[in-house]
C-alpha positions as CSV (number, residue, x, y, z in Angstrom):
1,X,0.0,0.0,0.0
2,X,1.1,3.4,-0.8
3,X,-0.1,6.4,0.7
4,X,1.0,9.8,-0.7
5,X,1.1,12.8,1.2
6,X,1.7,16.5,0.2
7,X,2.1,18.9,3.0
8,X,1.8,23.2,2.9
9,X,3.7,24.1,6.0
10,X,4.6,28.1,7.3
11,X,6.4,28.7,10.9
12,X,4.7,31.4,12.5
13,X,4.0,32.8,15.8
14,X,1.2,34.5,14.7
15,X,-0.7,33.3,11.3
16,X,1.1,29.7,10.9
17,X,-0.1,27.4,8.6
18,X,-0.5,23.7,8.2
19,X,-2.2,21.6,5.3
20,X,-1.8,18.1,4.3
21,X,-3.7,16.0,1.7
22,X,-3.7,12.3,1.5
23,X,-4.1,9.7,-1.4
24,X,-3.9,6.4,-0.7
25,X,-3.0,4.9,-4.0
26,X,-5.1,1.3,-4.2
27,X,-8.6,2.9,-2.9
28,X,-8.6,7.1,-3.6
29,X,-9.1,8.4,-7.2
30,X,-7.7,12.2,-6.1
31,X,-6.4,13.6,-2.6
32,X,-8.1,14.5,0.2
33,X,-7.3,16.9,2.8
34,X,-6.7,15.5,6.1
35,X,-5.3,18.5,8.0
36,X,-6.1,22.3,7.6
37,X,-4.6,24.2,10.6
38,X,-4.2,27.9,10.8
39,X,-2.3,29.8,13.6
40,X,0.5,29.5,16.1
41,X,3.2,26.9,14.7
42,X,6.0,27.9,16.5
43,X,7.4,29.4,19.5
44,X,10.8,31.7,17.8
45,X,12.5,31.5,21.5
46,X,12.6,27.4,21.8
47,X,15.6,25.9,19.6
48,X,13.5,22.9,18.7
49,X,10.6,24.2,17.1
50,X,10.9,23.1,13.4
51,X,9.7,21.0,10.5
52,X,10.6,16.9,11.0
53,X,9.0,13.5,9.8
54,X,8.7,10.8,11.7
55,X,7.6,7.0,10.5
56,X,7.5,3.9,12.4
57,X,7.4,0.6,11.4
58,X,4.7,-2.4,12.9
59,X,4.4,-6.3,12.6
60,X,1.7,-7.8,11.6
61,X,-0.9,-8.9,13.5
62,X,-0.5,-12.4,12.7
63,X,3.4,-12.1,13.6
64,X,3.7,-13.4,9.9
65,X,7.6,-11.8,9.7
66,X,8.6,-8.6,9.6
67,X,7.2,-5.3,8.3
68,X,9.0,-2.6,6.5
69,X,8.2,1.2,5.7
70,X,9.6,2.8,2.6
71,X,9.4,6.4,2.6
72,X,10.4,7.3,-1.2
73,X,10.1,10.2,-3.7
74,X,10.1,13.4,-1.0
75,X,10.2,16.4,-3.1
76,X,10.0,20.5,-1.9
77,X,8.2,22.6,-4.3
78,X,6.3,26.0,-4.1
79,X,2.9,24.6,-5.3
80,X,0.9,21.8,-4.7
81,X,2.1,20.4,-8.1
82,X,5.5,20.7,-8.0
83,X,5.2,18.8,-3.8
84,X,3.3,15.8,-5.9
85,X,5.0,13.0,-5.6
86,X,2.6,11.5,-8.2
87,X,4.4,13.6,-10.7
88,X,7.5,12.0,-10.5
């Protein structure tokens, strides 16, 4: 299963923004948004306050052996087009 993800992101104190749309390639025809956060996203004073990603990895339920995460095709673009990893 894939499951693409583009993300519109601006640090801000005051008028931060955060958007992300999904598409989960073997059940969605086009994305859907899945976050749409406007405000605060950042706190200029505290060193750690920044962008990062973070995946994890799970067995199956059955213990069948092990399961891996691939996380592939990350691109940084201006528009929602150019961030596509679809368009690769």
């Amino acid at each position: 299963m894939w499951l693409n993800v583009v993300y519109e992101y601006r640090k801000s104190e005051k008028d931060g923004l955060l958007r992300a749309w999904l598409l989960r390639e073997d059940t969605d025809s086009s994305y859907r948004t899945v976050i749409d956060y406007a405000g605060k996203l950042s706190d200029l004073d505290d060193d750690q306050s920044g962008v990062w990603i973070k995946a994890g990895t799970y067995r199956r339920a059955n213990d069948s052996g092990p399961t891996v995460v691939q996380i592939d095709r990350n691109k940084v673009g201006v528009t929602f087009e150019a961030a596509d990893p679809q368009r690769l």
